[in-house]
The first five atom37 places (N, CA, C, CB, O) and aatype in JSON, in Angstrom:
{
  "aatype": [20, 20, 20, 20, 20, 20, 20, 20, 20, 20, 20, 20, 20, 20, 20, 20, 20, 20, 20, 20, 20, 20, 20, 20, 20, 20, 20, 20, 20, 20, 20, 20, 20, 20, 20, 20, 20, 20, 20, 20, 20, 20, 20, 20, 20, 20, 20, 20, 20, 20, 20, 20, 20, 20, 20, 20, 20, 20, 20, 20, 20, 20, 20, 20, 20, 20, 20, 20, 20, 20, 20, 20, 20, 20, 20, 20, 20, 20, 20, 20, 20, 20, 20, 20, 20, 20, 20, 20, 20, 20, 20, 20, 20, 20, 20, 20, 20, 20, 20, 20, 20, 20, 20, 20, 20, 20, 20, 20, 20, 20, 20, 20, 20, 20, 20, 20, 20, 20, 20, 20, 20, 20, 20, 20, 20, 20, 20, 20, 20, 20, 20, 20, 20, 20],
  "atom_mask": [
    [1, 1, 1, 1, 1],
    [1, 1, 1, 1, 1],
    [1, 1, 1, 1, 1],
    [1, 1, 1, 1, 1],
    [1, 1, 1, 1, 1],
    [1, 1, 1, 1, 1],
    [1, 1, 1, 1, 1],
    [1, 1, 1, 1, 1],
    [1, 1, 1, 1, 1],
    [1, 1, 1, 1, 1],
    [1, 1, 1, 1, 1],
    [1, 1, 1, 1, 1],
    [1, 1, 1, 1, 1],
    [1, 1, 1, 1, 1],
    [1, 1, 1, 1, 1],
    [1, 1, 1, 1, 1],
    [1, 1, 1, 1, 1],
    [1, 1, 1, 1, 1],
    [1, 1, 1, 1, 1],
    [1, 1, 1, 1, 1],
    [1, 1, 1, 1, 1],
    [1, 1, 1, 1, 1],
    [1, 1, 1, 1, 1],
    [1, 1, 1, 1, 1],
    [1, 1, 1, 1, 1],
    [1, 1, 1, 1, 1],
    [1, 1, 1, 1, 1],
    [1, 1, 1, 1, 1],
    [1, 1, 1, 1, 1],
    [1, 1, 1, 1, 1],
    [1, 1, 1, 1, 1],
    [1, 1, 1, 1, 1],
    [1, 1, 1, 1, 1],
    [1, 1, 1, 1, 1],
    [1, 1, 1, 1, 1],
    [1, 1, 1, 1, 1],
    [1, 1, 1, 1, 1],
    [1, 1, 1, 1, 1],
    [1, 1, 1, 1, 1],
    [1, 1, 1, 1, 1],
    [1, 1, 1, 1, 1],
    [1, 1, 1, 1, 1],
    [1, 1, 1, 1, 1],
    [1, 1, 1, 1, 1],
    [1, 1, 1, 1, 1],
    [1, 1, 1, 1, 1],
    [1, 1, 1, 1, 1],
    [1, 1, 1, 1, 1],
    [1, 1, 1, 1, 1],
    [1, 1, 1, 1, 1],
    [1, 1, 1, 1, 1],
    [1, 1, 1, 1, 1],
    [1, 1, 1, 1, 1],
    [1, 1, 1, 1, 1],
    [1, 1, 1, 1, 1],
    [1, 1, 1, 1, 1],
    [1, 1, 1, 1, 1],
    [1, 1, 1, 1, 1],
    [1, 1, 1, 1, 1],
    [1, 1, 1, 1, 1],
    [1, 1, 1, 1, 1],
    [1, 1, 1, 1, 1],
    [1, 1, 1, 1, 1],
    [1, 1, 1, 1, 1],
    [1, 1, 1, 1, 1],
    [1, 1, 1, 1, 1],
    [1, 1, 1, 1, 1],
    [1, 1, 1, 1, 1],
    [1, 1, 1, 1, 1],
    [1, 1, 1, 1, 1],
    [1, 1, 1, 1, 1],
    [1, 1, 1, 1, 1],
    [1, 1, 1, 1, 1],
    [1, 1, 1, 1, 1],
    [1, 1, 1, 1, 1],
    [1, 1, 1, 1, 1],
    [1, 1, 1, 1, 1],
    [1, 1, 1, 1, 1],
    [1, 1, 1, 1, 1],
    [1, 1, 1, 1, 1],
    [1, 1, 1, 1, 1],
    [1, 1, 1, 1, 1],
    [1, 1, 1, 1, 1],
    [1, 1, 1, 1, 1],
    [1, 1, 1, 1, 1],
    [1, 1, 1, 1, 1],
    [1, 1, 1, 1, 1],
    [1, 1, 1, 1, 1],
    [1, 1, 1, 1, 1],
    [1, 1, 1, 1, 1],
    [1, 1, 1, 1, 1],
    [1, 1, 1, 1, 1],
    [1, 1, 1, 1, 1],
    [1, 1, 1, 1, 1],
    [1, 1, 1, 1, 1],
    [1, 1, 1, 1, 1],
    [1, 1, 1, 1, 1],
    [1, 1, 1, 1, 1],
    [1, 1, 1, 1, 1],
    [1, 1, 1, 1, 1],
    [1, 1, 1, 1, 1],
    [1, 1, 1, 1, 1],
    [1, 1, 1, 1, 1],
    [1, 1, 1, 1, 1],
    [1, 1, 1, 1, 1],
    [1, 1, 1, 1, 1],
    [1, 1, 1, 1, 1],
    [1, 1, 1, 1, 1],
    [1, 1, 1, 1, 1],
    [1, 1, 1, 1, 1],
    [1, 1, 1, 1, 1],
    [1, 1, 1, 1, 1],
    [1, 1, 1, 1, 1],
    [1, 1, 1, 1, 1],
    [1, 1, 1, 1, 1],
    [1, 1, 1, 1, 1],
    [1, 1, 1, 1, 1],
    [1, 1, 1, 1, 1],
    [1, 1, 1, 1, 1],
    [1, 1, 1, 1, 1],
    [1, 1, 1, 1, 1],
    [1, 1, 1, 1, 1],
    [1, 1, 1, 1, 1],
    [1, 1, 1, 1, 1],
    [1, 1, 1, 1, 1],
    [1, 1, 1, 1, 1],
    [1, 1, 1, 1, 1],
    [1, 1, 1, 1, 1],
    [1, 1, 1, 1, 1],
    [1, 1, 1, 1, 1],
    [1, 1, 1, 1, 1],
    [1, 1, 1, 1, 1],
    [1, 1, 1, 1, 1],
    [1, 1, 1, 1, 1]
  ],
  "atom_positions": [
    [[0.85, -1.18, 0.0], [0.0, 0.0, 0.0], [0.89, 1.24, 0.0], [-0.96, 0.0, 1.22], [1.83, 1.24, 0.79]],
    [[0.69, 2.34, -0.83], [1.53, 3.57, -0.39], [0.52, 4.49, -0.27], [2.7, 4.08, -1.39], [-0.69, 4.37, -0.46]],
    [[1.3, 5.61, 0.14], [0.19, 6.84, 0.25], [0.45, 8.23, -0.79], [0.25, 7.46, 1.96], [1.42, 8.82, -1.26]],
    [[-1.12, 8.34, -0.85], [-0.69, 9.35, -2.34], [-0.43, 11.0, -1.48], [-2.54, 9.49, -3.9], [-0.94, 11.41, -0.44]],
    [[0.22, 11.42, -2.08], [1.17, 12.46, -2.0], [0.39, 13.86, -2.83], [2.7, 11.88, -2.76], [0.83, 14.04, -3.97]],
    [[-0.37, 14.55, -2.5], [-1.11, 15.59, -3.55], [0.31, 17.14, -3.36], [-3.35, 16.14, -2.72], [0.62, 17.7, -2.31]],
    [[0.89, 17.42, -4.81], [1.55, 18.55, -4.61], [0.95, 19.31, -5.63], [3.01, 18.45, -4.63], [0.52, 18.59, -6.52]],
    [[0.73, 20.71, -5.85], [0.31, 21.96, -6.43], [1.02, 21.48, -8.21], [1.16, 23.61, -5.39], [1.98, 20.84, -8.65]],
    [[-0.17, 22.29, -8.78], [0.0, 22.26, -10.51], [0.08, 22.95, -10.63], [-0.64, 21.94, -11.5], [-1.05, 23.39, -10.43]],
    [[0.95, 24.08, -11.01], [0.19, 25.13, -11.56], [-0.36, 25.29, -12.95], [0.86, 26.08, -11.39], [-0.04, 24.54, -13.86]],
    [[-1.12, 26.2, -13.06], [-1.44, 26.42, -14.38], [-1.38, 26.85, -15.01], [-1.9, 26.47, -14.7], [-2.12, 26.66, -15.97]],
    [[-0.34, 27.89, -15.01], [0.68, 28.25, -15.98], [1.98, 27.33, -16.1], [1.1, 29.62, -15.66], [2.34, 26.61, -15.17]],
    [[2.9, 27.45, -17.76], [4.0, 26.17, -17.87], [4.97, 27.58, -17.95], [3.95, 24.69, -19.54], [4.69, 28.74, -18.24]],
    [[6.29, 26.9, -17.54], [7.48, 27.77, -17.15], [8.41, 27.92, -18.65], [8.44, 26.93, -15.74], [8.9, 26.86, -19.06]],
    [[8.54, 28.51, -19.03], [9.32, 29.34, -20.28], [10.98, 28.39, -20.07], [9.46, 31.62, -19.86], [11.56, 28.25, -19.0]],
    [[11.28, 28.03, -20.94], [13.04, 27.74, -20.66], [13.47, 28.45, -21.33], [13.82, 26.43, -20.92], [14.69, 28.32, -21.44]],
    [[12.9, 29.43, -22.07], [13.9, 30.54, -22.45], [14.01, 31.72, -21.4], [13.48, 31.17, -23.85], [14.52, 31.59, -20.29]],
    [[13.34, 33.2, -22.02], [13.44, 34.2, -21.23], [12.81, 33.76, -19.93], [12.88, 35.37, -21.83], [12.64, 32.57, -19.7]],
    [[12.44, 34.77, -19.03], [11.44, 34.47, -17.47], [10.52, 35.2, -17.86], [11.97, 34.97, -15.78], [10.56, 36.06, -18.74]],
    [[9.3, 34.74, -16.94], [7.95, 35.74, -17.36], [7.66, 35.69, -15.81], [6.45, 35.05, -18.66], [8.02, 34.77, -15.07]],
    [[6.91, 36.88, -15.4], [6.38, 36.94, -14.32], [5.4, 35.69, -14.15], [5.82, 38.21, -14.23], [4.6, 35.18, -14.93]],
    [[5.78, 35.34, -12.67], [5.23, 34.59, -11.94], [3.59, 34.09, -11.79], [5.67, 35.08, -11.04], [2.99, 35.17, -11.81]],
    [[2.99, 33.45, -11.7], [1.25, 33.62, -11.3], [0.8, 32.39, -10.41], [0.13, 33.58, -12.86], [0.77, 31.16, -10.49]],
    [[0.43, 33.45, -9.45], [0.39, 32.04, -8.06], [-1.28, 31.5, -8.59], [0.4, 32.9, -5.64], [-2.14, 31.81, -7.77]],
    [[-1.73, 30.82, -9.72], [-2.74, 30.06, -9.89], [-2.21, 28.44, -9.8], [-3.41, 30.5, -11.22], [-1.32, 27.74, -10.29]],
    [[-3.27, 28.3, -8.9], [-2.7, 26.62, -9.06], [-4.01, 25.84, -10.07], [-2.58, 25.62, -7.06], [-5.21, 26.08, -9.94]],
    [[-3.52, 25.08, -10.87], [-4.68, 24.49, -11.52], [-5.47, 23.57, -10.77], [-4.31, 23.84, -12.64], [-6.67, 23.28, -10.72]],
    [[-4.31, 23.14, -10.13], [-5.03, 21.34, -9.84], [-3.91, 20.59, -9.0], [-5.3, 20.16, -11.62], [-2.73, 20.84, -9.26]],
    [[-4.24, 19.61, -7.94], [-2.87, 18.93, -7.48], [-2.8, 17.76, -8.38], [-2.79, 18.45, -5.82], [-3.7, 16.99, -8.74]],
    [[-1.19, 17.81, -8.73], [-0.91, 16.64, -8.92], [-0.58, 14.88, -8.52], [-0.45, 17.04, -9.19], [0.52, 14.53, -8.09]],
    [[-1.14, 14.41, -8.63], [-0.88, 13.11, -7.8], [0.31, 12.18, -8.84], [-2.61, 12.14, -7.53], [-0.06, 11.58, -9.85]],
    [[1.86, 12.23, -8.33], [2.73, 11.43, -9.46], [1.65, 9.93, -9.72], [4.69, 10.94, -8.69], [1.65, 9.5, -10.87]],
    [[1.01, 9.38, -8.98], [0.9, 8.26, -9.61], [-0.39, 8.13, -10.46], [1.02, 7.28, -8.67], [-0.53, 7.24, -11.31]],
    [[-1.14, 8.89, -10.23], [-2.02, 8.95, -11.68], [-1.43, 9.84, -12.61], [-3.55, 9.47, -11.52], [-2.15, 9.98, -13.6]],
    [[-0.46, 10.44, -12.65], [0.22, 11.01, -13.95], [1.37, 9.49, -14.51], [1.32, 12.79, -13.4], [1.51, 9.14, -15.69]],
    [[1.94, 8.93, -13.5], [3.09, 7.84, -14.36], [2.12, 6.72, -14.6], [4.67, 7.18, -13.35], [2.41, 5.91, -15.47]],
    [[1.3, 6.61, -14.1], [0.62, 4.77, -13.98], [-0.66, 4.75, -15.12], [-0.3, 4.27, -11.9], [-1.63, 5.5, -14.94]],
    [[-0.61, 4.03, -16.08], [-1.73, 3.94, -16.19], [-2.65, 2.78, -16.52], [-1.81, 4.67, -16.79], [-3.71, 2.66, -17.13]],
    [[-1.51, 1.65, -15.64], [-2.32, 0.32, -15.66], [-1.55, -0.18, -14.29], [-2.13, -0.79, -17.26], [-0.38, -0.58, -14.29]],
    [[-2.13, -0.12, -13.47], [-1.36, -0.53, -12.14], [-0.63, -1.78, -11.73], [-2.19, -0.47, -11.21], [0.51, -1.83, -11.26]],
    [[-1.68, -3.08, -12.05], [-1.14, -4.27, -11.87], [-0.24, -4.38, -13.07], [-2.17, -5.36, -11.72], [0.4, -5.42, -13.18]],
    [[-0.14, -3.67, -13.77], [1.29, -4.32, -15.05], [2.46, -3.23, -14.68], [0.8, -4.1, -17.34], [3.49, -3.46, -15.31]],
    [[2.52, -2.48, -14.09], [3.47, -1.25, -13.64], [4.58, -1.72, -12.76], [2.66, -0.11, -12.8], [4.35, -2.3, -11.7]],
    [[6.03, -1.43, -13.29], [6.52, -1.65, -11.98], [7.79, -0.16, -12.23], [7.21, -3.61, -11.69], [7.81, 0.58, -13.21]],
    [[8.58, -0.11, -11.21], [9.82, 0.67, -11.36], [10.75, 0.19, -10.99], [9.91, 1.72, -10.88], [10.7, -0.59, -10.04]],
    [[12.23, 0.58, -11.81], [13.53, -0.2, -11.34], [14.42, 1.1, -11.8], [13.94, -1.93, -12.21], [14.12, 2.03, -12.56]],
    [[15.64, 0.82, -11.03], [16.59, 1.93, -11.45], [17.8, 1.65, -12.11], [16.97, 2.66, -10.4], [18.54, 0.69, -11.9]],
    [[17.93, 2.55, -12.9], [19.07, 2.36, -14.48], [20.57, 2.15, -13.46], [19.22, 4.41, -15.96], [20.9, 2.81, -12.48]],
    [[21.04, 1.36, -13.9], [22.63, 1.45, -13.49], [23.58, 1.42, -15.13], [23.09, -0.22, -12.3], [23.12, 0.94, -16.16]],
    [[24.56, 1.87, -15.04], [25.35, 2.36, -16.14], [25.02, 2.91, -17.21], [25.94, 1.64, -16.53], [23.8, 2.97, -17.36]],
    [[25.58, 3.29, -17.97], [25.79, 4.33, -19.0], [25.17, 4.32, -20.69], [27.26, 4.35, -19.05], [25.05, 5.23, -21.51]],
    [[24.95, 3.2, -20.72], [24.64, 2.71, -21.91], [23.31, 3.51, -22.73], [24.4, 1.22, -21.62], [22.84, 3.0, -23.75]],
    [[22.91, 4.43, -22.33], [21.36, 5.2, -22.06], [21.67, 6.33, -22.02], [20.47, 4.94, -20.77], [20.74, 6.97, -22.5]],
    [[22.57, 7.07, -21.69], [22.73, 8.01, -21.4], [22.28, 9.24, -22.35], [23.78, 7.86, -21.08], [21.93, 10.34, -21.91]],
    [[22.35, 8.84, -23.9], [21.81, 9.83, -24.87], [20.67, 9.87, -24.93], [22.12, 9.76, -26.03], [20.41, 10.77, -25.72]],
    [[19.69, 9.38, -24.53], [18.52, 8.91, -24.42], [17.76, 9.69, -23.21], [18.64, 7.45, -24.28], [16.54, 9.74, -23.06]],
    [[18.77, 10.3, -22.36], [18.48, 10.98, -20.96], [18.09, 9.96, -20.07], [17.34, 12.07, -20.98], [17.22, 10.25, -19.25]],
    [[18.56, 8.89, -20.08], [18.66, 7.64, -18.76], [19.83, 7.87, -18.05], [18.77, 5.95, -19.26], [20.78, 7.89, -18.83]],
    [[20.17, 8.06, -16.84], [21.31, 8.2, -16.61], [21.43, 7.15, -14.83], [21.62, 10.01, -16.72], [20.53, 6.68, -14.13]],
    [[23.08, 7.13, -14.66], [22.88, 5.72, -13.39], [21.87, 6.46, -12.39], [24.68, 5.14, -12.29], [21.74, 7.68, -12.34]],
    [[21.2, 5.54, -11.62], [20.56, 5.99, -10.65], [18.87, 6.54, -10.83], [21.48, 6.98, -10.23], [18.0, 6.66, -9.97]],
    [[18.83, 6.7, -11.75], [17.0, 7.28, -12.57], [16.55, 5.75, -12.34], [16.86, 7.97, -14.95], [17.03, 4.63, -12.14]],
    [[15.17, 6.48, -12.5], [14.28, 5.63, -11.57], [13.32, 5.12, -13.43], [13.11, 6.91, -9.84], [12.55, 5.89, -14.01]],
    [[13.52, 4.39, -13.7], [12.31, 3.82, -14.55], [11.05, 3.07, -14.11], [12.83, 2.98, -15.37], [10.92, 2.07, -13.4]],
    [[9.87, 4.06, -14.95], [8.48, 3.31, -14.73], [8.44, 2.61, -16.08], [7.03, 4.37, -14.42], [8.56, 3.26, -17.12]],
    [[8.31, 1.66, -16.08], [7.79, 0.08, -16.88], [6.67, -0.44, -16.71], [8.51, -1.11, -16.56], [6.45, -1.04, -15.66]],
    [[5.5, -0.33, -17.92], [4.45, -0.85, -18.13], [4.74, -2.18, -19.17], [3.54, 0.25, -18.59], [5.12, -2.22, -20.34]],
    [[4.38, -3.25, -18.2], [4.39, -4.63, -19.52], [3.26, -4.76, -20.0], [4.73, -6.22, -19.11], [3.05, -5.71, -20.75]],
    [[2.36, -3.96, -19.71], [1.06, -4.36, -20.77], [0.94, -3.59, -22.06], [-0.39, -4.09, -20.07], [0.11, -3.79, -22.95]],
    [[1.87, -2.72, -22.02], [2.28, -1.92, -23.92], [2.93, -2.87, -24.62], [3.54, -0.39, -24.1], [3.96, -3.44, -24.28]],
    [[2.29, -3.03, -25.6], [3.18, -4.07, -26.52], [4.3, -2.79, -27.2], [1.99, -5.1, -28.02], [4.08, -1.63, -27.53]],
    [[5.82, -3.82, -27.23], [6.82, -2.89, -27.63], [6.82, -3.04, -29.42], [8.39, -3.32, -26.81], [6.78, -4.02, -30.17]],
    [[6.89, -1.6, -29.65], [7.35, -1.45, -31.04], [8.44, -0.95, -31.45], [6.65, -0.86, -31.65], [8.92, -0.22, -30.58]],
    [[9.03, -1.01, -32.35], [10.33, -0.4, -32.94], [10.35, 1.06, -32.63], [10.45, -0.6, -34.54], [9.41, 1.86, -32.68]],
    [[11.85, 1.28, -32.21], [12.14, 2.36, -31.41], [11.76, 2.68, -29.54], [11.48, 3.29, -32.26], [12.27, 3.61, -28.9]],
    [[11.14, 2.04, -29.18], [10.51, 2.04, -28.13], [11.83, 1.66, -26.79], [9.2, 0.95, -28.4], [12.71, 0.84, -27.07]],
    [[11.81, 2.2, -25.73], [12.82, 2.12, -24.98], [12.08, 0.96, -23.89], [13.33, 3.67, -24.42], [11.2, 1.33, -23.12]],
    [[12.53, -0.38, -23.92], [11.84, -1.42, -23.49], [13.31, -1.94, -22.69], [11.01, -2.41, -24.78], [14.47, -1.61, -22.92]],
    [[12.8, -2.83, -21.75], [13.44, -3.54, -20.16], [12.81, -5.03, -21.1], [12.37, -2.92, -17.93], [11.68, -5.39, -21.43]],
    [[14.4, -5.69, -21.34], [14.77, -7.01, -21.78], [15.61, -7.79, -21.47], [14.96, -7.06, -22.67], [16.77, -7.38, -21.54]],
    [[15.38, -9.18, -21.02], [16.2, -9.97, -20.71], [16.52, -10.79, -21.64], [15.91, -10.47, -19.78], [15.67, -11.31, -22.35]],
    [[17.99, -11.05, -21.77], [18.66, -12.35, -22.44], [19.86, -12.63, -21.56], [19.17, -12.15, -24.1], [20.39, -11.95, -20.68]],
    [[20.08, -13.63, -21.97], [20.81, -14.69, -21.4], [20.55, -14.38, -19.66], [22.54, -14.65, -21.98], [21.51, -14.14, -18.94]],
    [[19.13, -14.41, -19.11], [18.48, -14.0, -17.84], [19.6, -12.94, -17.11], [18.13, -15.46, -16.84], [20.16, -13.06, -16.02]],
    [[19.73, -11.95, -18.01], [20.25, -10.93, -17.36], [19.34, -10.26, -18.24], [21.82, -10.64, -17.27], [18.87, -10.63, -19.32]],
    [[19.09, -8.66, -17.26], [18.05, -7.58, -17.57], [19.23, -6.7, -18.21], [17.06, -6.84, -16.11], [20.45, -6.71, -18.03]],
    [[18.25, -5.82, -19.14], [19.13, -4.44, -19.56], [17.73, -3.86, -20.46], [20.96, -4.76, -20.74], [16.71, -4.44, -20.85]],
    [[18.17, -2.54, -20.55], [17.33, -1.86, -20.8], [17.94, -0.49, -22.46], [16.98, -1.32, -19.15], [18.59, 0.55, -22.44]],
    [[17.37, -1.17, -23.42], [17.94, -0.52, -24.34], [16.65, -0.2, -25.46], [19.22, -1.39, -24.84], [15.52, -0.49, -25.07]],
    [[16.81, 0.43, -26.91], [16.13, 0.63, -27.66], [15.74, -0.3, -28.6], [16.46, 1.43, -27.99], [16.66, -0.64, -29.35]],
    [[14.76, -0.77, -28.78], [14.43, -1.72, -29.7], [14.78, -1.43, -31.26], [13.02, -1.93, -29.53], [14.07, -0.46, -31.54]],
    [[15.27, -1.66, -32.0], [15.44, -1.75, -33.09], [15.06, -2.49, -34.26], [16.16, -1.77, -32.97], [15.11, -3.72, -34.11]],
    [[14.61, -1.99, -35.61], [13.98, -2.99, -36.81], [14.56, -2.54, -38.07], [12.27, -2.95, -36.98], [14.43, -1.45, -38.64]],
    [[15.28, -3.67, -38.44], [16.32, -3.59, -39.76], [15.56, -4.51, -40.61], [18.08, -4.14, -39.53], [15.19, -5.41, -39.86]],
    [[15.2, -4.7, -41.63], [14.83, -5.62, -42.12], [13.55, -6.46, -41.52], [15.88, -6.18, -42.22], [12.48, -5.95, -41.17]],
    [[13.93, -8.13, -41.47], [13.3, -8.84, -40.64], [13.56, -8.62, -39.46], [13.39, -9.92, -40.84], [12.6, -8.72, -38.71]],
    [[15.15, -8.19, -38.72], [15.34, -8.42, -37.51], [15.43, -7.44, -36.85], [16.19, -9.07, -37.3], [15.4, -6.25, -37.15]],
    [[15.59, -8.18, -35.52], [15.45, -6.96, -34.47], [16.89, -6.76, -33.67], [14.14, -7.33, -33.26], [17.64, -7.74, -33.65]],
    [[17.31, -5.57, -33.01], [18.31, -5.38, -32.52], [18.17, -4.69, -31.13], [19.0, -4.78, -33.42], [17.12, -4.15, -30.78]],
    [[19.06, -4.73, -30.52], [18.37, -3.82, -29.03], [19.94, -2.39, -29.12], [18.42, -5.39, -26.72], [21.13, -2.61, -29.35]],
    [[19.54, -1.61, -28.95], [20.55, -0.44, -29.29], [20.48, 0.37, -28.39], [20.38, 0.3, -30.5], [19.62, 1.17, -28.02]],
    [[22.05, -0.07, -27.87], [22.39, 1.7, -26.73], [22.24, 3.07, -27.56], [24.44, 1.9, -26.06], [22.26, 3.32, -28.77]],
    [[22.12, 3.74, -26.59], [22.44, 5.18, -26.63], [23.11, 6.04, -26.14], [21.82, 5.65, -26.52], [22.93, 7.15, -25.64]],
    [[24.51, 4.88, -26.5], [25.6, 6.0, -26.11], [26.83, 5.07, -26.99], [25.92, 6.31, -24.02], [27.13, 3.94, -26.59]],
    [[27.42, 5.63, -28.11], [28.33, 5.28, -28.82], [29.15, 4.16, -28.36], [28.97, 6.27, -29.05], [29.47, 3.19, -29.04]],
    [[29.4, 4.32, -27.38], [30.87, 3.38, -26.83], [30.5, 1.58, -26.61], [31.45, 4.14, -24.9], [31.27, 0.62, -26.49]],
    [[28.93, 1.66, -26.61], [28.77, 0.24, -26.77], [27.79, -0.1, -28.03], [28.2, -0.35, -25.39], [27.11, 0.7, -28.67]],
    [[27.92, -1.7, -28.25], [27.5, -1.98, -29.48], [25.93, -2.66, -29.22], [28.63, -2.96, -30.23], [25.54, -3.13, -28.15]],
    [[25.35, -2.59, -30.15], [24.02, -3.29, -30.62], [24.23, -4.65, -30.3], [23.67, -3.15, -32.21], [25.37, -5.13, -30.27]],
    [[22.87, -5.53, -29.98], [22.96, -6.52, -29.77], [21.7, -7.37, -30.83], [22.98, -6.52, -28.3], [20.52, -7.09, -30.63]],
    [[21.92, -7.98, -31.48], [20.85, -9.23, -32.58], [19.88, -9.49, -31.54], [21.7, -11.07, -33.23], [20.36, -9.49, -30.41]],
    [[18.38, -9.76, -31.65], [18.11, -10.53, -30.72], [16.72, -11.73, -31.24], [17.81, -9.47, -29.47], [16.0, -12.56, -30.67]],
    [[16.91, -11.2, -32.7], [16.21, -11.86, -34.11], [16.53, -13.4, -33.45], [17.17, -11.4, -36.04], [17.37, -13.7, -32.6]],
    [[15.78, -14.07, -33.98], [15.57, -15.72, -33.64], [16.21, -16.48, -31.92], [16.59, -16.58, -35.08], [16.14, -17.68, -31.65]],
    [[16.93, -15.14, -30.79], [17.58, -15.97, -29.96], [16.66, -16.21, -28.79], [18.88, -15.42, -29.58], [16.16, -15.41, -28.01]],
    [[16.59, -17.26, -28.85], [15.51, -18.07, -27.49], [15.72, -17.46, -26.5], [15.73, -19.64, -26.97], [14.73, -17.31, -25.77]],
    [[16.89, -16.92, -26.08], [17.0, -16.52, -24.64], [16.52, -14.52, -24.67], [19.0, -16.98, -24.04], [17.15, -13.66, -24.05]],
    [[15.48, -14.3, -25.41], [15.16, -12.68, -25.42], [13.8, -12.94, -24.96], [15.27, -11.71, -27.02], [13.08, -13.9, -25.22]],
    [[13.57, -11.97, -24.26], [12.39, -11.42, -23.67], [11.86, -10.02, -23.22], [12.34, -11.99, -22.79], [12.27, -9.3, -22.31]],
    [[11.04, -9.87, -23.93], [10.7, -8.48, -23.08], [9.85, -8.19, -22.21], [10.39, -7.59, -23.71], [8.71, -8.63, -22.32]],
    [[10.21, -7.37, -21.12], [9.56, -7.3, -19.73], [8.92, -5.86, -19.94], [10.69, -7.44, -18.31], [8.79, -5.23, -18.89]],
    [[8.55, -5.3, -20.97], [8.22, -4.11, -20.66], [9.05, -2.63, -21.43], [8.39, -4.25, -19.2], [10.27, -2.54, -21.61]],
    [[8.24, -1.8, -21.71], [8.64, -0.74, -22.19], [8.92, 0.42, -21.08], [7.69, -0.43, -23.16], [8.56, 0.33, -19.9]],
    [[9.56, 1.41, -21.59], [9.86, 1.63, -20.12], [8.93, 3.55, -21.05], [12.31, 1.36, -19.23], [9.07, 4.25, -22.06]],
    [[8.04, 3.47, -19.7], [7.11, 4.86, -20.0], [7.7, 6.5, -19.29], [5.4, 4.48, -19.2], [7.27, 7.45, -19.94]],
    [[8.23, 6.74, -18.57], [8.86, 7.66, -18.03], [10.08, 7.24, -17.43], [8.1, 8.25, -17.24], [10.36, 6.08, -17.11]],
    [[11.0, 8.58, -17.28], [12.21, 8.1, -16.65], [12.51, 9.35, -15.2], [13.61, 8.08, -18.04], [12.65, 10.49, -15.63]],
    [[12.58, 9.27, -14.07], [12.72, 10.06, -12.94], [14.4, 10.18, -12.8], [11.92, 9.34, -11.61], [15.19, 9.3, -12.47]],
    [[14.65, 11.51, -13.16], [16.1, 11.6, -12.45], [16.37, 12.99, -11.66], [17.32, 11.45, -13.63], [15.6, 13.94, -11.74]],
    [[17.36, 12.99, -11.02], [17.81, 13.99, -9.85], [18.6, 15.28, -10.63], [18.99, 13.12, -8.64], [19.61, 14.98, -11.27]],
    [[18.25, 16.44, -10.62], [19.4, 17.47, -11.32], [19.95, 17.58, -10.46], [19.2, 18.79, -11.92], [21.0, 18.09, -10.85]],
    [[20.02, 17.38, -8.95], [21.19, 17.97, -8.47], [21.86, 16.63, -8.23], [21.04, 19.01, -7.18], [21.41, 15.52, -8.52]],
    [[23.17, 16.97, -7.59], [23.8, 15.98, -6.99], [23.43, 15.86, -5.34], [25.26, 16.21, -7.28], [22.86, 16.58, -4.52]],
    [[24.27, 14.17, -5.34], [23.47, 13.87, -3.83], [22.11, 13.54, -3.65], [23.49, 14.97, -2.99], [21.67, 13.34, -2.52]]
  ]
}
């Protein structure tokens, strides 16, 4: 069981360019878990360790929400196991086959066209990370 957490919306969206004056309207509270969830019993979260993601804006320590009830399509950033180890990369479609592809140069693509030991656990629907440090 957890407990839901209501924090302020506002209803105005914040500029990333210039600044605009402020407006204390709040629209609405937000509750994170009816904004990340939107099938509960297929939902889970796990957190990214290493680098392989990183262009992608996954970085170590981010928190991934994973829905397995989306069927994954090409391009889709999906949580897969082979050889019963997990990793979490981009699905890929060349042809007939499929490939799972970092996003970050320094490592390579992996085949995963005809190999018995692939599975997918899920697409991964948002990613939570920290701007600051600590």
């Amino acid at each position: 069981m957890y407990s839901v957490i209501m924090i302020p919306l506002f209803l105005n969206s914040i500029k990333a360019g210039f600044p605009s004056p402020a407006n204390d309207y709040i629209e609405s509270d937000l509750d994170f878990n009816k904004y990340l969830i939107t099938n509960k019993p297929a939902t889970y979260a796990v957190r990214a360790q290493g680098d392989s993601m990183v262009n992608s804006g996954i970085f170590p320590g981010d928190i991934m929400i994973i829905d397995r009830s989306i069927t994954a399509k090409p391009n889709d950033i999906i949580i897969a196991s082979i050889d019963k180890e997990f990793t979490v990369k981009r699905l890929i479609k060349r042809g007939s086959d499929f490939f799972l592809s970092p996003e970050n140069p320094v490592y390579s693509e992996i085949k995963v066209s005809g190999r018995e030991d692939f599975q997918i656990w899920g697409v991964v629907t948002f990613v939570i990370h920290c701007l600051r440090g600590g």
